[in-house]
N, C-alpha and C positions, 0 to 999 in steps of 0.2 A: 538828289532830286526827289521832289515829292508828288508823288503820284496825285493825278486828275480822277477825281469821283465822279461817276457819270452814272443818271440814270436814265429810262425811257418811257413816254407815254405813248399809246397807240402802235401795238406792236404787232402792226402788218409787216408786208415786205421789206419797205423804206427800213422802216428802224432793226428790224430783225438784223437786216443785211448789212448795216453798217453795227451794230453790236456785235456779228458772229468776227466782220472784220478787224472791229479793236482785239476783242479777243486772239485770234490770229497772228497777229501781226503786230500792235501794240498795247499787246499785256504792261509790260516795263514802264507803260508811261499814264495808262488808264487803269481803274479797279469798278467794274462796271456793280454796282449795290441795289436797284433797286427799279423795278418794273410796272406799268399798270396798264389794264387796256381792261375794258366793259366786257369782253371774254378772258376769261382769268385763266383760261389755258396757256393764251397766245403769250400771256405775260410770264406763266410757268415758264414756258419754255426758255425764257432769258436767260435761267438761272445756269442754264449749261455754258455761257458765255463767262459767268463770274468767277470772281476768283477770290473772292470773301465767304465768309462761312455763314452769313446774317443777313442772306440775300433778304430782301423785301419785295411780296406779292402784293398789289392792290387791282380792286376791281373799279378804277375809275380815278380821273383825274383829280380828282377832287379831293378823295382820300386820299394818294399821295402826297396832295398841297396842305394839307391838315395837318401833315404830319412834324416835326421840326424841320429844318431845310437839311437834307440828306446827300446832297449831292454837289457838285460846283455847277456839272454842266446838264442840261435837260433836253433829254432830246425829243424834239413833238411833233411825232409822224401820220398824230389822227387824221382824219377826211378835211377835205379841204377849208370848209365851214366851221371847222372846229379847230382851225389856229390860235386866231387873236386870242381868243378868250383866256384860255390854257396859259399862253407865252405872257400875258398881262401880268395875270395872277402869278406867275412864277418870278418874273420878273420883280417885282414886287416882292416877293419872300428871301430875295436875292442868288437866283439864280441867274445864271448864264445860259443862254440859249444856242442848240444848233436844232434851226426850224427846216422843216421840208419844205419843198416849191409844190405851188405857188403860197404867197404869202398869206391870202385871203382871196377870196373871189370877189371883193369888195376894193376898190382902186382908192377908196377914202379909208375905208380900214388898214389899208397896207401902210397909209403915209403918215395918221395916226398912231399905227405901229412904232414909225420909226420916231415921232415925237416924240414918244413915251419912254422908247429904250436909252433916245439920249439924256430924255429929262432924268432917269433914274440910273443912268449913268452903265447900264448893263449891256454887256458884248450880245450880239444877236447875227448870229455867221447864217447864212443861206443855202441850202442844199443844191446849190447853181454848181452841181461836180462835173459838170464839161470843163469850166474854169482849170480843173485840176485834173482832165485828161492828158494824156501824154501827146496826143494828138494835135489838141488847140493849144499847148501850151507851146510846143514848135513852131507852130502857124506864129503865133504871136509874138513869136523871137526871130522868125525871118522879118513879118512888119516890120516890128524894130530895129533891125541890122539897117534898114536903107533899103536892103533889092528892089523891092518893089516900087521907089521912091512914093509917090503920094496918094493912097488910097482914091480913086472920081468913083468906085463902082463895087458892088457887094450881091453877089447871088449865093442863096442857100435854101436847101432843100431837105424836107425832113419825113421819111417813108415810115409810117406808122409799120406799117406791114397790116396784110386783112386779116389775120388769129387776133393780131392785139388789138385793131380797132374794134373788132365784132365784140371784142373779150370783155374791153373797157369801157367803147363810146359808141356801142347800139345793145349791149344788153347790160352794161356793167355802171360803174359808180359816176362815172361823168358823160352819162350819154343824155341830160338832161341837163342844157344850161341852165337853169333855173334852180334846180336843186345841188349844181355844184361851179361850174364856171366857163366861162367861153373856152372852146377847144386849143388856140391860138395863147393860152393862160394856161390853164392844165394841163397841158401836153407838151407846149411850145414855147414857154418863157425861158426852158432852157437854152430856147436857139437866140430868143429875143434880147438873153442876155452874152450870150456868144457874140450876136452882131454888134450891140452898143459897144462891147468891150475891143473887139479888133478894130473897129471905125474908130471908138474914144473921144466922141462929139455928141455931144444930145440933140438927140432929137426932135425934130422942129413942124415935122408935118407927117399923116398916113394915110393912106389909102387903100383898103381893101375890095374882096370880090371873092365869094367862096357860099356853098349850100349841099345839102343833104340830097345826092339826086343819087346813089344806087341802092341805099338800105333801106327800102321802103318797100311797101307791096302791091306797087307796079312791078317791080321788077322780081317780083316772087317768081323761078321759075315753074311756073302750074299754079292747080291749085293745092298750097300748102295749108297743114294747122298750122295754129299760134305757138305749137311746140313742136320740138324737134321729136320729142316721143308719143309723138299720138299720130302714132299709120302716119309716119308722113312716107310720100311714097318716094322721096329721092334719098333716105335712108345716110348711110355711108356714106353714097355718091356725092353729096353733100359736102364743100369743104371746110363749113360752118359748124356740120351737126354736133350737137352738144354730146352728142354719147360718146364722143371720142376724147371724154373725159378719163374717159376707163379705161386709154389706151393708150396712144401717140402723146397725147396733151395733158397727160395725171399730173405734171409737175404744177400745175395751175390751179389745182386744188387747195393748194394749202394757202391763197392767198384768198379763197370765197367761201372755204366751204369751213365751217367751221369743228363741224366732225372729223375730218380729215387731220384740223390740228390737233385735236383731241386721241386721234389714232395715234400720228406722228411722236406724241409724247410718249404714249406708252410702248414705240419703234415696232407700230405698225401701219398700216392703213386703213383705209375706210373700207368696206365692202363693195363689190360692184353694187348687190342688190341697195349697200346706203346709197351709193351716189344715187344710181336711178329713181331711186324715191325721192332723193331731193331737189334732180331735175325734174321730175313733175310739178313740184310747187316753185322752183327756183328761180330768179329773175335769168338765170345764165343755162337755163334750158329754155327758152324762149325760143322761135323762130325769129332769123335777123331781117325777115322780109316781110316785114307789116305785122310781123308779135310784138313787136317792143315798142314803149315809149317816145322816143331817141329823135333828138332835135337838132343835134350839132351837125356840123358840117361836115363830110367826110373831103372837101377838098377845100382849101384856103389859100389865098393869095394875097400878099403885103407887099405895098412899095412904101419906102420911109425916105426922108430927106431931113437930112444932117446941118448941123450950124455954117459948117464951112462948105457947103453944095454937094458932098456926097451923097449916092443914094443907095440904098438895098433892096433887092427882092427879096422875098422870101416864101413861100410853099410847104404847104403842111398838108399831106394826103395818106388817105390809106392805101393808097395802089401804088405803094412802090417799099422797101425796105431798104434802110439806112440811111444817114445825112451824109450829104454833098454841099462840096464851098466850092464857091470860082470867088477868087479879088482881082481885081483891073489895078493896078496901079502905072502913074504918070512913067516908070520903070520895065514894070515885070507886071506878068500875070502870074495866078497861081489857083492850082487846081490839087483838090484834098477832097476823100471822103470816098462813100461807097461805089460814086462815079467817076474816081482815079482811076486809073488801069493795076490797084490795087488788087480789085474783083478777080482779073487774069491774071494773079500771081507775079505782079510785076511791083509797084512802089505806092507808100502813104501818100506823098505830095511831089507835088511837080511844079517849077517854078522857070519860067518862059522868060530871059530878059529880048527889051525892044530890040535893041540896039544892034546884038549880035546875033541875036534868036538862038542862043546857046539855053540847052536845056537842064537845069538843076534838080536829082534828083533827092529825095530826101525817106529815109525808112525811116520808122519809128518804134522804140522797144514799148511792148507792155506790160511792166510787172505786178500781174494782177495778183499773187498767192492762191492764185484757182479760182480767181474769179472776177467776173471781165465786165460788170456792171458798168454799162455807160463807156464802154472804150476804155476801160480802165481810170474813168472820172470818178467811180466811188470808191476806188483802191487809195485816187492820190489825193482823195477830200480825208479821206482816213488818214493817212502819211502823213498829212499837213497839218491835221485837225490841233495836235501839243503846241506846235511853232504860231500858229492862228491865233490859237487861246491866250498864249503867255503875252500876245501883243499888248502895249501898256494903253495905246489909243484905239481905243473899236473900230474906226474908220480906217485903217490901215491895215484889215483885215480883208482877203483875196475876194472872198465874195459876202461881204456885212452888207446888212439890211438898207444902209445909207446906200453903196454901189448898185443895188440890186431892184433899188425902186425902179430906176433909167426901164429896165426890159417888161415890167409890169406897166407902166405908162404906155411904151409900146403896144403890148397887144392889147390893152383895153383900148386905147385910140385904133388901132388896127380894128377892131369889133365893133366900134361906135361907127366908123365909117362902113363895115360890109352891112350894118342893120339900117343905114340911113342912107346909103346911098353917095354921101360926100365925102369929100377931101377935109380929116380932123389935122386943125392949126392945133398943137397940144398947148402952147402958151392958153387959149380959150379956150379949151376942153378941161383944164384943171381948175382954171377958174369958177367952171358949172359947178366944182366939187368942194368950192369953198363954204 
Protein backbone atom coordinates (compact mmCIF):
# COMPACT_ATOMS: atom_id res chain seq x y z
CA UNK A 1 0.00 0.00 0.00
CA UNK A 2 1.33 3.38 -0.84
CA UNK A 3 0.99 5.90 1.47
CA UNK A 4 -1.21 9.44 0.93
CA UNK A 5 0.96 12.78 1.04
CA UNK A 6 -0.86 15.21 2.68
CA UNK A 7 -0.32 18.78 3.21
CA UNK A 8 -2.09 21.81 5.04
CA UNK A 9 -2.87 25.46 4.38
CA UNK A 10 -4.23 27.60 7.10
CA UNK A 11 -3.36 25.95 10.23
CA UNK A 12 -5.83 27.11 12.81
CA UNK A 13 -8.05 24.58 14.60
CA UNK A 14 -9.80 22.94 11.69
CA UNK A 15 -6.57 21.66 10.18
CA UNK A 16 -4.41 21.37 13.31
CA UNK A 17 -7.15 18.92 14.47
CA UNK A 18 -7.56 16.94 11.87
CA UNK A 19 -3.57 16.68 11.16
CA UNK A 20 -2.66 15.81 14.98
CA UNK A 21 -5.64 13.04 14.13
CA UNK A 22 -3.95 11.50 10.84
CA UNK A 23 -1.07 11.51 12.91
CA UNK A 24 -2.66 9.43 15.70
CA UNK A 25 -4.53 7.18 14.17
CA UNK A 26 -3.61 7.07 10.60
CA UNK A 27 0.08 7.22 10.26
CA UNK A 28 0.16 3.76 8.12
CA UNK A 29 -1.89 5.35 5.51
CA UNK A 30 -0.87 9.23 5.45
CA UNK A 31 2.82 10.88 5.62
CA UNK A 32 1.82 14.31 6.49
CA UNK A 33 5.00 16.81 4.46
CA UNK A 34 4.35 19.96 4.25
CA UNK A 35 2.53 23.17 5.98
CA UNK A 36 1.85 26.91 5.52
CA UNK A 37 -0.27 29.61 7.26
CA UNK A 38 0.60 33.66 7.21
CA UNK A 39 1.74 32.98 10.89
CA UNK A 40 4.70 30.59 10.39
CA UNK A 41 4.42 29.44 13.98
CA UNK A 42 0.99 27.97 13.54
CA UNK A 43 2.50 25.99 10.62
CA UNK A 44 5.72 25.02 12.65
CA UNK A 45 3.76 23.53 14.78
CA UNK A 46 2.61 20.71 12.10
CA UNK A 47 5.79 19.46 11.92
CA UNK A 48 5.19 17.50 15.21
CA UNK A 49 2.44 15.51 13.42
CA UNK A 50 4.96 14.36 10.52
CA UNK A 51 6.59 11.72 10.00
CA UNK A 52 9.20 12.56 7.22
CA UNK A 53 12.40 14.06 7.94
CA UNK A 54 11.90 17.16 5.14
CA UNK A 55 9.02 18.54 6.55
CA UNK A 56 8.25 21.93 4.58
CA UNK A 57 7.44 25.35 6.42
CA UNK A 58 5.82 28.16 4.33
CA UNK A 59 4.56 31.42 5.12
CA UNK A 60 1.60 31.57 2.77
CA UNK A 61 -0.45 29.89 0.25
CA UNK A 62 1.10 30.85 -2.39
CA UNK A 63 4.60 29.87 -1.57
CA UNK A 64 3.44 26.44 -1.01
CA UNK A 65 1.78 26.51 -4.64
CA UNK A 66 5.11 27.80 -6.14
CA UNK A 67 6.61 25.19 -5.11
CA UNK A 68 6.51 21.65 -7.37
CA UNK A 69 3.21 19.84 -6.40
CA UNK A 70 4.34 18.15 -3.00
CA UNK A 71 1.52 16.52 -1.86
CA UNK A 72 -1.57 14.28 -3.29
CA UNK A 73 -3.97 15.83 -0.87
CA UNK A 74 -4.37 19.76 0.41
CA UNK A 75 -5.90 20.50 3.08
CA UNK A 76 -7.56 24.37 3.19
CA UNK A 77 -8.58 25.33 6.48
CA UNK A 78 -7.93 29.35 5.93
CA UNK A 79 -11.02 31.86 6.76
CA UNK A 80 -13.97 31.46 5.11
CA UNK A 81 -13.22 34.07 2.22
CA UNK A 82 -10.18 32.55 1.46
CA UNK A 83 -11.34 29.18 -0.03
CA UNK A 84 -12.08 29.33 -3.62
CA UNK A 85 -8.98 31.07 -4.31
CA UNK A 86 -6.41 28.53 -2.75
CA UNK A 87 -8.66 25.15 -3.79
CA UNK A 88 -8.49 26.66 -7.59
CA UNK A 89 -5.05 27.27 -7.77
CA UNK A 90 -4.24 23.89 -6.24
CA UNK A 91 -6.49 22.34 -8.19
CA UNK A 92 -4.98 23.16 -11.05
CA UNK A 93 -1.35 22.09 -9.87
CA UNK A 94 -3.16 18.91 -9.42
CA UNK A 95 -3.94 18.39 -6.17
CA UNK A 96 -6.74 16.95 -4.49
CA UNK A 97 -8.63 18.65 -1.94
CA UNK A 98 -10.24 18.11 1.50
CA UNK A 99 -11.79 21.80 1.96
CA UNK A 100 -13.33 23.12 5.36
CA UNK A 101 -17.11 24.21 5.55
CA UNK A 102 -18.53 26.37 4.42
CA UNK A 103 -17.34 26.31 0.90
CA UNK A 104 -17.38 30.10 0.19
CA UNK A 105 -19.62 32.74 1.69
CA UNK A 106 -20.39 33.22 -1.93
CA UNK A 107 -23.44 30.73 -3.16
CA UNK A 108 -22.14 31.48 -7.01
CA UNK A 109 -18.64 30.91 -5.87
CA UNK A 110 -19.45 27.44 -4.35
CA UNK A 111 -21.25 26.27 -7.58
CA UNK A 112 -18.35 27.55 -9.69
CA UNK A 113 -16.34 25.57 -7.36
CA UNK A 114 -17.76 22.70 -8.19
CA UNK A 115 -17.71 23.38 -12.11
CA UNK A 116 -14.24 23.60 -11.95
CA UNK A 117 -13.29 20.61 -9.86
CA UNK A 118 -15.23 18.58 -12.30
CA UNK A 119 -13.86 20.19 -15.31
CA UNK A 120 -10.34 19.38 -14.04
CA UNK A 121 -11.34 16.29 -13.09
CA UNK A 122 -10.04 16.73 -9.16
CA UNK A 123 -11.64 14.99 -5.96
CA UNK A 124 -12.80 17.94 -3.61
CA UNK A 125 -14.32 16.02 -0.19
CA UNK A 126 -16.11 18.58 2.19
CA UNK A 127 -15.58 18.88 5.88
CA UNK A 128 -19.48 18.06 6.38
CA UNK A 129 -17.88 15.46 9.43
CA UNK A 130 -21.39 15.16 11.12
CA UNK A 131 -21.75 12.86 7.81
CA UNK A 132 -19.21 10.68 9.54
CA UNK A 133 -20.40 10.98 13.21
CA UNK A 134 -21.25 7.88 14.79
CA UNK A 135 -24.41 9.51 15.80
CA UNK A 136 -26.02 10.55 12.22
CA UNK A 137 -24.60 7.65 10.63
CA UNK A 138 -27.14 5.36 13.02
CA UNK A 139 -29.87 7.92 12.41
CA UNK A 140 -29.44 7.26 8.90
CA UNK A 141 -29.29 3.34 9.02
CA UNK A 142 -32.49 3.22 10.97
CA UNK A 143 -34.17 5.73 8.01
CA UNK A 144 -33.02 3.19 5.85
CA UNK A 145 -34.14 -0.14 7.57
CA UNK A 146 -37.93 0.93 6.87
CA UNK A 147 -38.82 1.75 10.90
CA UNK A 148 -39.89 4.84 10.33
CA UNK A 149 -41.55 4.17 6.97
CA UNK A 150 -41.68 7.53 5.02
CA UNK A 151 -40.06 10.52 6.36
CA UNK A 152 -43.62 13.84 6.14
CA UNK A 153 -41.50 15.89 8.84
CA UNK A 154 -37.90 16.92 10.05
CA UNK A 155 -37.10 19.06 13.30
CA UNK A 156 -33.55 20.16 14.37
CA UNK A 157 -31.89 22.22 16.55
CA UNK A 158 -28.52 23.49 16.92
CA UNK A 159 -27.35 25.24 20.58
CA UNK A 160 -24.31 27.29 19.70
CA UNK A 161 -23.90 27.54 23.50
CA UNK A 162 -23.12 31.64 24.90
CA UNK A 163 -18.72 31.10 25.32
CA UNK A 164 -18.85 29.94 21.62
CA UNK A 165 -21.14 32.49 20.25
CA UNK A 166 -19.70 35.44 22.18
CA UNK A 167 -16.23 33.82 21.28
CA UNK A 168 -16.91 33.47 17.48
CA UNK A 169 -20.10 35.54 16.39
CA UNK A 170 -20.04 38.82 18.64
CA UNK A 171 -16.50 39.43 19.17
CA UNK A 172 -14.67 36.83 16.83
CA UNK A 173 -14.09 36.04 13.01
CA UNK A 174 -17.89 35.60 11.90
CA UNK A 175 -19.65 38.10 13.83
CA UNK A 176 -19.74 40.30 10.74
CA UNK A 177 -21.86 38.99 7.74
CA UNK A 178 -20.21 41.05 5.51
CA UNK A 179 -16.91 40.31 6.19
CA UNK A 180 -17.35 36.53 6.51
CA UNK A 181 -20.99 34.79 5.96
CA UNK A 182 -24.54 34.29 7.12
CA UNK A 183 -24.54 32.66 10.54
CA UNK A 184 -27.06 29.72 9.03
CA UNK A 185 -23.66 29.12 6.58
CA UNK A 186 -20.86 29.30 8.91
CA UNK A 187 -22.10 27.80 11.66
CA UNK A 188 -24.97 25.74 10.18
CA UNK A 189 -24.31 24.14 6.89
CA UNK A 190 -23.33 21.44 8.96
CA UNK A 191 -26.91 20.77 9.99
CA UNK A 192 -28.26 22.13 6.49
CA UNK A 193 -26.30 19.26 5.27
CA UNK A 194 -27.50 16.70 7.94
CA UNK A 195 -31.06 17.60 6.90
CA UNK A 196 -30.73 17.39 3.01
CA UNK A 197 -29.00 14.16 3.51
CA UNK A 198 -31.52 12.13 5.93
CA UNK A 199 -34.67 13.73 4.01
CA UNK A 200 -32.49 12.79 0.30
CA UNK A 201 -34.85 15.18 -1.78
CA UNK A 202 -33.85 18.67 -2.86
CA UNK A 203 -35.01 21.18 -1.78
CA UNK A 204 -37.63 23.22 -3.42
CA UNK A 205 -38.70 26.21 -1.03
CA UNK A 206 -37.48 28.42 2.44
CA UNK A 207 -38.55 30.27 4.73
CA UNK A 208 -36.82 31.92 7.56
CA UNK A 209 -37.19 34.35 10.67
CA UNK A 210 -34.24 35.13 13.00
CA UNK A 211 -32.13 38.62 14.37
CA UNK A 212 -29.49 39.91 16.74
CA UNK A 213 -31.77 41.00 19.92
CA UNK A 214 -29.47 40.20 23.17
CA UNK A 215 -25.86 41.23 22.20
CA UNK A 216 -26.30 44.63 21.84
CA UNK A 217 -26.17 47.41 24.30
CA UNK A 218 -29.55 47.66 25.16
CA UNK A 219 -29.21 44.98 26.98
CA UNK A 220 -25.71 45.93 28.48
CA UNK A 221 -26.34 45.05 32.14
CA UNK A 222 -25.46 48.97 33.55
CA UNK A 223 -23.27 51.11 32.32
CA UNK A 224 -20.48 49.04 30.91
CA UNK A 225 -16.97 49.98 28.83
CA UNK A 226 -16.40 48.83 25.33
CA UNK A 227 -13.94 46.51 27.21
CA UNK A 228 -14.04 44.03 29.52
CA UNK A 229 -10.62 45.48 31.14
CA UNK A 230 -11.38 49.11 31.57
CA UNK A 231 -13.13 49.26 35.36
CA UNK A 232 -15.98 47.54 34.05
CA UNK A 233 -17.73 47.08 37.09
CA UNK A 234 -19.35 43.64 36.72
CA UNK A 235 -15.70 42.26 36.64
CA UNK A 236 -15.78 38.18 37.09
CA UNK A 237 -19.57 38.36 37.64
CA UNK A 238 -19.52 38.67 34.09
CA UNK A 239 -20.07 35.29 32.30
CA UNK A 240 -18.59 36.88 29.04
CA UNK A 241 -15.64 38.61 30.75
CA UNK A 242 -12.63 38.28 28.54
CA UNK A 243 -10.11 38.04 31.57
CA UNK A 244 -11.28 34.60 32.01
CA UNK A 245 -8.86 33.92 29.32
CA UNK A 246 -6.27 33.42 32.06
CA UNK A 247 -8.26 31.07 33.63
CA UNK A 248 -11.31 28.74 33.14
CA UNK A 249 -11.30 29.43 29.22
CA UNK A 250 -7.07 29.39 28.28
CA UNK A 251 -7.70 26.50 26.07
CA UNK A 252 -9.26 29.14 23.54
CA UNK A 253 -6.11 30.93 23.14
CA UNK A 254 -4.34 29.16 21.05
CA UNK A 255 -6.98 29.34 18.44
CA UNK A 256 -6.81 33.76 18.68
CA UNK A 257 -4.00 34.68 20.04
CA UNK A 258 -1.16 34.18 18.35
CA UNK A 259 1.42 34.49 20.98
CA UNK A 260 0.03 31.91 22.88
CA UNK A 261 0.98 29.68 19.57
CA UNK A 262 4.22 30.87 19.74
CA UNK A 263 4.51 30.04 23.57
CA UNK A 264 2.88 26.52 22.85
CA UNK A 265 5.83 25.67 20.57
CA UNK A 266 8.34 26.46 22.73
CA UNK A 267 5.84 23.95 25.51
CA UNK A 268 4.98 26.98 27.15
CA UNK A 269 2.36 29.73 27.53
CA UNK A 270 1.74 33.12 27.07
CA UNK A 271 1.91 35.24 30.31
CA UNK A 272 -1.02 36.41 31.98
CA UNK A 273 0.59 40.08 31.92
CA UNK A 274 0.75 38.88 27.51
CA UNK A 275 -2.69 38.13 27.40
CA UNK A 276 -3.92 41.23 29.34
CA UNK A 277 -2.16 43.43 27.12
CA UNK A 278 -3.50 41.84 24.21
CA UNK A 279 -6.90 42.00 25.46
CA UNK A 280 -6.63 45.74 25.68
CA UNK A 281 -6.13 45.98 21.98
CA UNK A 282 -7.93 42.58 21.06
CA UNK A 283 -11.17 42.20 19.09
CA UNK A 284 -11.79 39.26 21.83
CA UNK A 285 -11.55 41.62 24.88
CA UNK A 286 -14.12 43.70 23.63
CA UNK A 287 -17.40 44.14 25.80
CA UNK A 288 -20.22 41.72 24.04
CA UNK A 289 -22.85 44.44 24.82
CA UNK A 290 -22.64 47.18 22.50
CA UNK A 291 -18.35 46.84 22.09
CA UNK A 292 -18.47 44.93 19.24
CA UNK A 293 -19.16 45.18 15.60
CA UNK A 294 -21.42 42.08 15.36
CA UNK A 295 -24.48 41.80 12.94
CA UNK A 296 -25.58 38.11 12.91
CA UNK A 297 -28.33 36.77 14.31
CA UNK A 298 -27.90 35.14 17.65
CA UNK A 299 -31.35 33.16 17.02
CA UNK A 300 -32.48 31.63 13.58
CA UNK A 301 -35.43 29.82 12.25
CA UNK A 302 -35.72 27.73 8.88
CA UNK A 303 -38.66 25.84 7.37
CA UNK A 304 -37.64 23.97 3.99
CA UNK A 305 -39.88 22.06 1.75
CA UNK A 306 -38.68 19.02 -0.13
CA UNK A 307 -39.61 17.66 -3.71
CA UNK A 308 -41.78 14.96 -2.54
CA UNK A 309 -43.81 17.32 0.24
CA UNK A 310 -41.53 16.80 3.30
CA UNK A 311 -40.63 19.60 5.42
CA UNK A 312 -38.02 20.62 8.06
CA UNK A 313 -37.57 23.05 10.78
CA UNK A 314 -34.55 24.02 11.79
CA UNK A 315 -33.07 26.49 14.73
CA UNK A 316 -29.78 27.91 15.26
CA UNK A 317 -29.45 29.80 18.63
CA UNK A 318 -26.92 30.73 21.14
CA UNK A 319 -29.16 29.86 24.12
CA UNK A 320 -29.04 26.46 24.20
CA UNK A 321 -26.01 23.90 23.92
CA UNK A 322 -25.94 20.94 21.67
CA UNK A 323 -28.08 19.53 18.50
CA UNK A 324 -31.23 17.86 18.73
CA UNK A 325 -33.41 15.79 15.91
CA UNK A 326 -37.03 14.60 15.98
CA UNK A 327 -38.09 12.68 12.38
CA UNK A 328 -41.94 11.98 11.93
CA UNK A 329 -42.16 9.36 9.71
CA UNK A 330 -45.58 7.61 8.06
CA UNK A 331 -43.99 4.68 10.78
CA UNK A 332 -42.11 5.63 13.82
CA UNK A 333 -40.93 8.72 15.14
CA UNK A 334 -37.57 9.34 16.34
CA UNK A 335 -35.78 11.45 18.73
CA UNK A 336 -31.68 11.84 19.00
CA UNK A 337 -29.32 14.44 20.25
CA UNK A 338 -28.76 16.56 23.30
CA UNK A 339 -32.68 16.54 23.82
CA UNK A 340 -32.79 12.59 24.07
CA UNK A 341 -33.04 11.61 27.62
CA UNK A 342 -29.36 10.99 26.80
CA UNK A 343 -28.66 14.32 29.01
CA UNK A 344 -30.18 12.08 32.10
CA UNK A 345 -27.83 9.34 31.63
CA UNK A 346 -30.23 7.16 29.74
CA UNK A 347 -29.92 6.51 25.58
CA UNK A 348 -28.61 8.33 22.00
CA UNK A 349 -31.85 7.78 20.10
CA UNK A 350 -35.18 6.70 20.66
CA UNK A 351 -37.36 5.45 18.04
CA UNK A 352 -41.54 5.35 18.73
CA UNK A 353 -43.35 2.93 16.21
CA UNK A 354 -47.28 3.99 15.54
CA UNK A 355 -48.71 0.94 15.45
CA UNK A 356 -47.59 -0.56 18.74
CA UNK A 357 -46.12 2.35 20.37
CA UNK A 358 -43.31 0.01 21.34
CA UNK A 359 -40.28 1.98 22.20
CA UNK A 360 -36.73 1.27 20.42
CA UNK A 361 -33.95 2.17 22.12
CA UNK A 362 -30.51 2.62 20.52
CA UNK A 363 -26.80 3.72 22.17
CA UNK A 364 -24.16 4.67 20.30
CA UNK A 365 -20.14 4.03 20.60
CA UNK A 366 -17.72 6.84 20.02
CA UNK A 367 -14.32 6.08 19.15
CA UNK A 368 -12.77 9.31 19.32
CA UNK A 369 -8.71 8.26 20.24
CA UNK A 370 -9.32 11.33 22.82
CA UNK A 371 -10.96 13.37 21.03
CA UNK A 372 -14.54 13.91 20.49
CA UNK A 373 -14.76 16.77 17.77
CA UNK A 374 -18.15 17.09 16.49
CA UNK A 375 -19.58 13.85 18.22
CA UNK A 376 -16.92 12.05 17.12
CA UNK A 377 -17.63 13.39 13.09
CA UNK A 378 -13.89 14.50 12.87
CA UNK A 379 -12.59 11.11 14.41
CA UNK A 380 -14.74 9.30 11.46
CA UNK A 381 -14.08 11.99 8.54
CA UNK A 382 -10.34 10.97 9.49
CA UNK A 383 -11.05 6.91 9.53
CA UNK A 384 -12.69 7.37 6.26
CA UNK A 385 -10.61 10.06 4.84
CA UNK A 386 -7.97 6.68 2.78
CA UNK A 387 -11.33 4.76 1.57
CA UNK A 388 -12.83 8.58 0.20
CA UNK A 389 -9.65 9.39 -1.51
CA UNK A 390 -9.01 6.08 -3.25
CA UNK A 391 -12.73 6.43 -4.71
CA UNK A 392 -12.04 6.08 -8.59
CA UNK A 393 -15.40 8.69 -9.13
CA UNK A 394 -15.35 11.90 -7.08
CA UNK A 395 -19.06 12.02 -6.69
CA UNK A 396 -19.22 8.92 -4.94
CA UNK A 397 -17.41 10.30 -2.22
CA UNK A 398 -19.60 10.71 1.45
CA UNK A 399 -19.47 14.30 1.54
CA UNK A 400 -17.78 15.80 -2.35
CA UNK A 401 -18.49 19.05 -3.21
CA UNK A 402 -21.12 17.82 -5.79
CA UNK A 403 -23.29 16.37 -2.53
CA UNK A 404 -22.66 19.14 -0.53
CA UNK A 405 -23.72 22.07 -2.73
CA UNK A 406 -27.80 20.82 -1.72
CA UNK A 407 -27.03 22.31 2.22
CA UNK A 408 -25.19 25.70 1.03
CA UNK A 409 -28.31 26.30 -1.30
CA UNK A 410 -30.29 25.77 1.74
CA UNK A 411 -28.98 28.40 4.05
CA UNK A 412 -28.31 31.01 1.56
CA UNK A 413 -32.10 30.60 0.34
CA UNK A 414 -32.83 30.36 4.27
CA UNK A 415 -30.95 33.99 4.61
CA UNK A 416 -32.42 35.52 1.37
CA UNK A 417 -35.75 34.90 2.93
CA UNK A 418 -34.95 36.14 6.85
CA UNK A 419 -33.48 39.61 4.92
CA UNK A 420 -36.52 39.85 2.58
CA UNK A 421 -39.04 38.83 4.34
CA UNK A 422 -40.49 36.00 1.75
CA UNK A 423 -41.01 32.59 0.99
CA UNK A 424 -37.36 31.72 -1.48
CA UNK A 425 -38.66 29.11 -4.50
CA UNK A 426 -34.79 28.09 -4.93
CA UNK A 427 -35.57 26.91 -8.60
CA UNK A 428 -35.74 31.21 -8.96
CA UNK A 429 -33.39 31.98 -6.48
CA UNK A 430 -30.45 30.21 -8.46
CA UNK A 431 -31.52 31.61 -11.32
CA UNK A 432 -30.67 35.35 -9.87
CA UNK A 433 -27.13 33.59 -9.66
CA UNK A 434 -26.92 32.82 -13.31
Amino acid sequence: MQKIKIAGIGCGGRTRGYLSLIYETMSEYFDIVAAADCVVEKAELMNKYSTVDNFKVFDSDKALLAEEKLADILIIGTQDDYHVAPCIEAMQKGYDILLEKPISPSLKEVIELEKMAKKLGRKVLICHVLRYAPLYRKIKEIIDSGILGDIRSLNATEGVGMWHFTHSYVRGHWSVKEKSSPIIISKSCHDMDIISWLIGEKCVSASSYGALSYFTKENAPGKTPARCLDNCPYGSKCPFNAASYMSTNRSWLQYVFDQEVDAIAKGCHATDAEVSDWLKISPWGRCVFGGCDNNVPDHQTAQFEFQNGQTATFTVTAFDNGRSLEIFGTKGSLVAGAHSQKDSGEHDIFVTKHETGEVKKYDVTVNTAGYDGHGGGDHGLVSSLYNELIKENPEEMSSSITQSIESHIMGFAAEESRITGKTVIIEDFLKTLA
